[in-house]
C-alpha positions in Angstrom: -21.4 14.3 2.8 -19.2 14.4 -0.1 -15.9 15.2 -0.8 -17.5 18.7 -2.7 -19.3 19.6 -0.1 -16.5 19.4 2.9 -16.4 22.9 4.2 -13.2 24.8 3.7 -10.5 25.1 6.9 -11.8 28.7 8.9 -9.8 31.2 8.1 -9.8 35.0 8.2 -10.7 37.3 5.6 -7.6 39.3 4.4 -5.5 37.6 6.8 -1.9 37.1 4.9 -0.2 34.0 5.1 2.5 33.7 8.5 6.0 33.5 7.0 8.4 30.6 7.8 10.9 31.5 10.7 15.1 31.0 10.1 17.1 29.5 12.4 21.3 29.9 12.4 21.1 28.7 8.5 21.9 25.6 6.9 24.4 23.3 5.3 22.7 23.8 2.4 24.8 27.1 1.7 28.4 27.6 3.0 28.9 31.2 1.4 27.4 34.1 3.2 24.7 35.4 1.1 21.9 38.2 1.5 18.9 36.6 2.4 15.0 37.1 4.6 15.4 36.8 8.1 11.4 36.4 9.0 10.6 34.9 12.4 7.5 33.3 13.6 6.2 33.2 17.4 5.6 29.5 18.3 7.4 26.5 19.1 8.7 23.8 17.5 8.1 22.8 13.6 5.0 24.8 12.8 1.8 22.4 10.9 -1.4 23.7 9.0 -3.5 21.2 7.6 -0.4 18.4 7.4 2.0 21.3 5.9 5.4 22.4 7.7 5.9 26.0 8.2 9.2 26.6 8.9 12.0 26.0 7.2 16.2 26.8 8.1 17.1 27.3 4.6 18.4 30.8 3.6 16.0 32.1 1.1 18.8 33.7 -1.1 17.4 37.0 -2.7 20.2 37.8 -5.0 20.1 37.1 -8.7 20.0 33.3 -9.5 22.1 33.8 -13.0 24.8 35.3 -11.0 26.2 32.1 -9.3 24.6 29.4 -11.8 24.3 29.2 -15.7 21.1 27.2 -16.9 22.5 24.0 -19.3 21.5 24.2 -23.1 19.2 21.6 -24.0 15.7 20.2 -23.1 14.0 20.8 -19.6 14.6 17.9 -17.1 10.9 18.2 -16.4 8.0 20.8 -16.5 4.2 20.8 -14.8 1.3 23.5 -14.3 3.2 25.3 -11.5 7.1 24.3 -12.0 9.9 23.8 -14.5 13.0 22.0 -13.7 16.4 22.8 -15.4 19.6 21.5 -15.5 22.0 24.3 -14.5 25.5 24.4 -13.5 27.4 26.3 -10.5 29.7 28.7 -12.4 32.6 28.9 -9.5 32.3 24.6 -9.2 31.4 23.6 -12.5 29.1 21.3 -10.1 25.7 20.0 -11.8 22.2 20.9 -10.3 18.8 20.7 -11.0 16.8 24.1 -10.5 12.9 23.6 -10.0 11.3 26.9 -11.1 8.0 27.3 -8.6 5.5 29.7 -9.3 4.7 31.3 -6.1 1.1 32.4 -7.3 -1.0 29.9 -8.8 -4.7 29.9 -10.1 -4.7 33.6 -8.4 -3.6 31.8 -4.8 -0.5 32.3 -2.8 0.8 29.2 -2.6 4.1 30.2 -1.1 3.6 28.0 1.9 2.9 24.8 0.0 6.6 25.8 -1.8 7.7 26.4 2.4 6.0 23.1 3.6 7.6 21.2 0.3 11.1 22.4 1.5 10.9 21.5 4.9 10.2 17.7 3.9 13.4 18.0 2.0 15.2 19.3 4.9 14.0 16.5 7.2 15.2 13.8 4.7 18.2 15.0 4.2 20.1 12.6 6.0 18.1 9.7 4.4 20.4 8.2 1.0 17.8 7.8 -0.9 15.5 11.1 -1.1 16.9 14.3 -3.3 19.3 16.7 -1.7 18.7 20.4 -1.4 21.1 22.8 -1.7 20.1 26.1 -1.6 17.0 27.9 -2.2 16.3 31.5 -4.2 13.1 33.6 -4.0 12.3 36.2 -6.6 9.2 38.6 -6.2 6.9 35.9 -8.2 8.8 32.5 -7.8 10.8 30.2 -5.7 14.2 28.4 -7.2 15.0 25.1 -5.6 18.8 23.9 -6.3 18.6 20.3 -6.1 20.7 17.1 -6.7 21.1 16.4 -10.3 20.1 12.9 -11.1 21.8 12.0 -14.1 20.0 9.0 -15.0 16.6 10.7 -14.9 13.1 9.0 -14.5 13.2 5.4 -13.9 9.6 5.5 -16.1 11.9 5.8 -18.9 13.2 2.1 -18.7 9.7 1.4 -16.9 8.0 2.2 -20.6 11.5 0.8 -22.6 11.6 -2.5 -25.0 11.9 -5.6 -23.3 15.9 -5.6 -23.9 16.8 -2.0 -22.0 13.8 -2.6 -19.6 14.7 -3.6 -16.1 15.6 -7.4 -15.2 14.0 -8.4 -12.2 17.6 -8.4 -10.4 17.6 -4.7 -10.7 14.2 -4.1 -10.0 14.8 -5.9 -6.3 17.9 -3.7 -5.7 16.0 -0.8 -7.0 12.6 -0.9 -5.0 14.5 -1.7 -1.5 16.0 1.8 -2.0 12.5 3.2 -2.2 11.4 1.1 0.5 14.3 2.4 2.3 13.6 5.6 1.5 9.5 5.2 2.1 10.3 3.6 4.9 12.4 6.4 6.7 9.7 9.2 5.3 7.4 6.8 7.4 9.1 7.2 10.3 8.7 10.7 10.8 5.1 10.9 10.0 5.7 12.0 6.5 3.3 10.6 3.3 4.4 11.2 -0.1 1.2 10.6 -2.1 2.3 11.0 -5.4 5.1 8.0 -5.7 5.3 7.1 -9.5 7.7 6.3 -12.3 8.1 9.7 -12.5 9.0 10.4 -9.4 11.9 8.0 -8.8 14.5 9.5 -10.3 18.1 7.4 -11.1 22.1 9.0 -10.3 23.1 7.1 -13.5 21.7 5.1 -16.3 24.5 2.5 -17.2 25.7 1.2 -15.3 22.2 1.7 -13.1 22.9 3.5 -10.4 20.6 4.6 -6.8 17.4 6.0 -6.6 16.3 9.3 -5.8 12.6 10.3 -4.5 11.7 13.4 -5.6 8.7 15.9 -5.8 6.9 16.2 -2.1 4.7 19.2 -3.7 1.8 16.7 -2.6 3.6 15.1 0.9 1.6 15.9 3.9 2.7 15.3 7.5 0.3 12.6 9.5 0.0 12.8 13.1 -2.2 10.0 14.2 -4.8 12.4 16.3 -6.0 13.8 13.3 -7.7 12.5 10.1 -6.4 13.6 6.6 -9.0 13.2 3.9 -7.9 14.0 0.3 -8.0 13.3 -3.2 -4.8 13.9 -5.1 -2.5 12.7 -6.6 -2.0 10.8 -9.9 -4.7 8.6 -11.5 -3.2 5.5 -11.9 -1.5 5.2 -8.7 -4.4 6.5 -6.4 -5.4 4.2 -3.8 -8.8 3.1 -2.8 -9.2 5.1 -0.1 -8.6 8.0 -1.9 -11.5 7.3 -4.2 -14.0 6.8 -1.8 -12.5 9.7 0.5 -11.3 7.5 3.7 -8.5 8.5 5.7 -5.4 8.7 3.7 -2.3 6.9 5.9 1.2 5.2 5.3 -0.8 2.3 3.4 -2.0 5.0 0.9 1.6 5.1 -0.3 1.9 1.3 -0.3 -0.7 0.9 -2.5 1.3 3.0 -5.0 4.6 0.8 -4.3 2.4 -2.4 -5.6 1.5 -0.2 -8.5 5.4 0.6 -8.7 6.5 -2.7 -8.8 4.1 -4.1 -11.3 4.7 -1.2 -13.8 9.1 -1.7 -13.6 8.0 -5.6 -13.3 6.1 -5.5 -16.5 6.0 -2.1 -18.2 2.2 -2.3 -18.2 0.3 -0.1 -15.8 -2.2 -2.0 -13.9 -5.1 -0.3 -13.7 -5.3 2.2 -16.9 -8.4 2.8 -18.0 -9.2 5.3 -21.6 -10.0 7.6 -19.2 -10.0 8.6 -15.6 -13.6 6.7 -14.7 -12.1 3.9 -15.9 -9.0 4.3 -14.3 -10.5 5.0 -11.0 -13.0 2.3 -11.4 -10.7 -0.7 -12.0 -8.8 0.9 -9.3 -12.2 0.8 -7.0 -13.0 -2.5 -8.2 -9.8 -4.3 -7.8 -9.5 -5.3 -12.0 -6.2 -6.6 -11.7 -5.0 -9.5 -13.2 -1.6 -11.6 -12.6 -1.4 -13.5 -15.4 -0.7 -11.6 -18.5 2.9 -9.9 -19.0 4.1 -11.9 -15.8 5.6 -14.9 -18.0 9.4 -13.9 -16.8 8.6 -12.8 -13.6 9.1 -14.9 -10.3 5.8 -16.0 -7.9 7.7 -14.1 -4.9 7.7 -11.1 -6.7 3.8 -11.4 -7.8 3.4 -12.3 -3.9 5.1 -9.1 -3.4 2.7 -6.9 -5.4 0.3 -8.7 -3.8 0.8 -8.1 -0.4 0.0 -4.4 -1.6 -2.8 -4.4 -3.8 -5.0 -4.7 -1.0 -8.0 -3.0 -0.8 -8.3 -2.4 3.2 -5.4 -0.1 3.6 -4.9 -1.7 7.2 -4.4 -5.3 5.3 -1.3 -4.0 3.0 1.9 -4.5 3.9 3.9 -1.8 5.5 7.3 -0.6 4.3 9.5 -2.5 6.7 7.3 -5.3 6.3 8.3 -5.5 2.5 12.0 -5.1 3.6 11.3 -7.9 5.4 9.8 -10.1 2.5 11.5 -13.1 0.8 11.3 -11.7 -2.7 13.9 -8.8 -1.3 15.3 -10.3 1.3 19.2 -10.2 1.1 19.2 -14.4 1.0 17.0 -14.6 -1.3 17.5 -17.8 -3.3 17.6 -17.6 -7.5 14.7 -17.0 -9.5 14.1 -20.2 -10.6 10.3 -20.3 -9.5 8.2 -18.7 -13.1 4.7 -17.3 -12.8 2.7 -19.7 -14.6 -0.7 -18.3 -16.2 -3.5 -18.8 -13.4 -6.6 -16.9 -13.1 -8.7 -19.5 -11.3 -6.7 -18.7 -8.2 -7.2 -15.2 -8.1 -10.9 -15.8 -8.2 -11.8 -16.0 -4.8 -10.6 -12.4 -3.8 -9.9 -10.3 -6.7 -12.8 -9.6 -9.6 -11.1 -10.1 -13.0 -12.4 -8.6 -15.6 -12.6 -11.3 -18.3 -12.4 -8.9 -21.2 -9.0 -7.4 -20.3 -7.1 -10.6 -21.9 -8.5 -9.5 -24.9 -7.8 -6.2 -25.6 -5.6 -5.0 -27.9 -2.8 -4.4 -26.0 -1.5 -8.2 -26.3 -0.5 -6.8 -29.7 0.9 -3.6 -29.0 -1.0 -1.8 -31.4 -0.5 2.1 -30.9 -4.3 3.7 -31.1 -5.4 7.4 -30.6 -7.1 6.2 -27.4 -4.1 4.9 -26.0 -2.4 8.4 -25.9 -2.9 8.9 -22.8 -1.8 12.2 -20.9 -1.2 11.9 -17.4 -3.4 14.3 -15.3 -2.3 15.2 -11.8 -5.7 15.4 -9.7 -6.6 16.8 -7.0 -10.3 17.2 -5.6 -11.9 19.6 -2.9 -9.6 18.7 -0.2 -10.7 20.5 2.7 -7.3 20.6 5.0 -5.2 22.4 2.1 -7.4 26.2 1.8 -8.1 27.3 -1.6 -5.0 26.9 -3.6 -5.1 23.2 -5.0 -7.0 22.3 -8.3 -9.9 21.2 -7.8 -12.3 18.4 -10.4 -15.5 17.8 -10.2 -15.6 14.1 -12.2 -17.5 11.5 -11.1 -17.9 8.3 -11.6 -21.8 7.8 -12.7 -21.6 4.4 -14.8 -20.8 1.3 -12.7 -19.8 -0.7 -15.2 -16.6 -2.8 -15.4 -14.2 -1.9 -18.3 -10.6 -2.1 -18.9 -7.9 -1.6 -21.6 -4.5 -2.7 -20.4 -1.5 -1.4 -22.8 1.6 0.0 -22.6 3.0 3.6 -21.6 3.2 6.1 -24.4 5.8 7.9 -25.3 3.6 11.7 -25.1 3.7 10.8 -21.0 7.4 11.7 -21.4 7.5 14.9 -22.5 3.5 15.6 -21.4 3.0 15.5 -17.8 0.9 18.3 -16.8 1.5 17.2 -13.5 1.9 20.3 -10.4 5.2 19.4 -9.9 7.4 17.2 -11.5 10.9 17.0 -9.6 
């Protein structure tokens, strides 16, 4: 059967949506503020289709301008469905980040995606290295997330930088055992972020480089290991495998995008970018990767590091404490003083290389209109979520192998028509 013709989840016909139940209130909030107090029969943290239901945040109903002014100046981010905005607490003078949700989208309630999206938040909040929440607003049509302010913004903008303000391989290391770290505690409590990009690694400071933030769980779902989750979302060039050929998504799926991670702050290239989404997905599906170009000043444990990720078989990669665990991160680590050299012939045996990638034009940089590329947030007939996610009917028909390998361009930056973006 394919992935279009899953059947929907059963549900009943005019049957609205259960709201979350409060409990006692959170730390989120230490004024006393007017909000909902809905409860829900049931016990324990409520799940639909890998979604949380219930949240202990107050969903403050009072006027958001009244206790924060929105900053002058460019969005921090904006997608389909949200807009994020620097604004400032007028009693503190404290900095936040206010992620605008439409509550309706595409003519669907998609209120308890906003619910199941705040709940993840609220789980990670004692982990260091995942956004905090502070209080949450709901108006008649959306929902207002006050977040951490991360004033170094997307690490994609360094990923996609000149060779002198890109990262060193020093920082990367520091950088990606914080999201490992991070990954590695969402892990842990059954949580899969399935959308983790430059994008959506955010940094408290740009210079000096400060910590990571993960951000955006618009897409997380919660695994429990009785139950399969088969989906396709999440963003073209990080997608896994298994997400093409619609087998169980897992902790590995967000692995896969890790070794995706690493190569793009690593190199600034993105590994499998295609001209379009059918090639994207079919170097993905057909393992065209190569280790040899744009690795000259990058060390073999590092390439051993991507490599332990871009596996195919999801139960091959590594897992998150694994990678903790590898040399290339490990605290002793010794200096690099080990260069890549240019090999193909060894990757022979287990990865196709497709011969025509050295080639391309991206060895010289050259900015063409194909290589505009606006990044598309996907998501396909995915029977667990009901009717409110996008859905895409693309295929891929040709089997053909063909690649273009070049840089980021700048239109991703301010273009992401991405769901969410923070």
């Amino acid at each position: 059967m394919s992935p279009e013709e899953k059947p929907p989840p059963p549900s009943i016909p005019g049957t609205p949506p259960t709201p979350p139940s409060r409990s006692r209130g959170s730390r989120a909030s230490s004024h006393h503020h007017q909000h909902h107090q809905h409860h829900q029969p049931g016990r324990g943290r409520g799940r639909r289709g890998g979604l949380l239901t219930e949240i202990r945040t107050p969903l403050l109903t009072e006027p958001f301008p009244e206790r924060y002014r929105l900053s002058p100046g460019r969005e921090l981010g904006r997608g389909k469905f949200a807009v994020v905005k620097k604004c400032v607490n007028k009693e503190t003078e404290k900095e936040f980040a206010a992620k605008f949700m439409r509550k309706r989208r595409k003519g669907q309630d998609c209120r308890l995606e906003i619910i199941h999206e705040i709940a993840v938040l609220e789980l990670a909040q004692c982990n260091d290295w995942v956004i905090s929440l502070h209080e949450v607003y709901e108006t008649p049509t959306e929902m207002i997330l006050v977040l951490e302010y991360a004033a170094g913004g997307e690490i994609f903008d360094q990923c996609v930088a000149e060779r002198e303000e890109a990262f060193k391989e020093k920082e990367v290391k520091r950088l990606m055992r914080q999201i490992l770290e991070g990954v590695s505690f969402l892990h842990r409590n059954n949580v899969v972020h399935l959308d983790l990009k430059p994008q959506n690694i955010l940094l408290t400071d740009e210079s000096p480089l400060g910590e990571i933030r993960i951000v955006d769980f618009g897409l997380s779902r919660v695994m429990m290991n009785s139950e399969e989750l088969r989906e396709i979302m999440g963003t073209p060039e990080y997608v896994a495998p298994e997400i093409l050929s619609y087998d169980p998504i897992s902790t590995a799926t967000d692995m896969w995008s890790i070794g995706v991670l690493a190569y793009v702050m690593l190199t600034g290239i993105s590994p499998f970018l295609g001209n379009n989404k059918q090639e994207t997905f079919l170097n993905i599906s057909q393992m065209n990767i190569n280790y040899s170009e744009d690795f000259d000043l990058v060390s073999e444990s590092a390439v051993d590091f991507i490599k332990s990720l871009l596996v195919k078989k999801p139960e091959e990669r590594a897992t998150a404490e694994e990678c903790l665990q590898h040399s290339w991160l490990a605290q002793t680590d010794v200096p690099n003083t080990v260069f890549w050299t240019k090999n193909t012939e060894k990757e022979a045996d287990d990865i196709i290389i497709n011969e025509d990638a050295a080639s391309e034009n991206s060895a010289n940089g050259e900015k063409t209109e194909e290589s505009i590329i606006t990044e598309e947030l996907i998501v396909v007939a995915s029977y667990t979520l009901g009717q409110c996610r996008q859905s895409e009917n693309d295929k891929i028909v040709e089997p053909k192998t063909v690649s273009k390998r070049f840089k980021f361009e700048d239109p991703l930056l301010q273009e992401i028509p991405g769901e969410f973006i923070y």
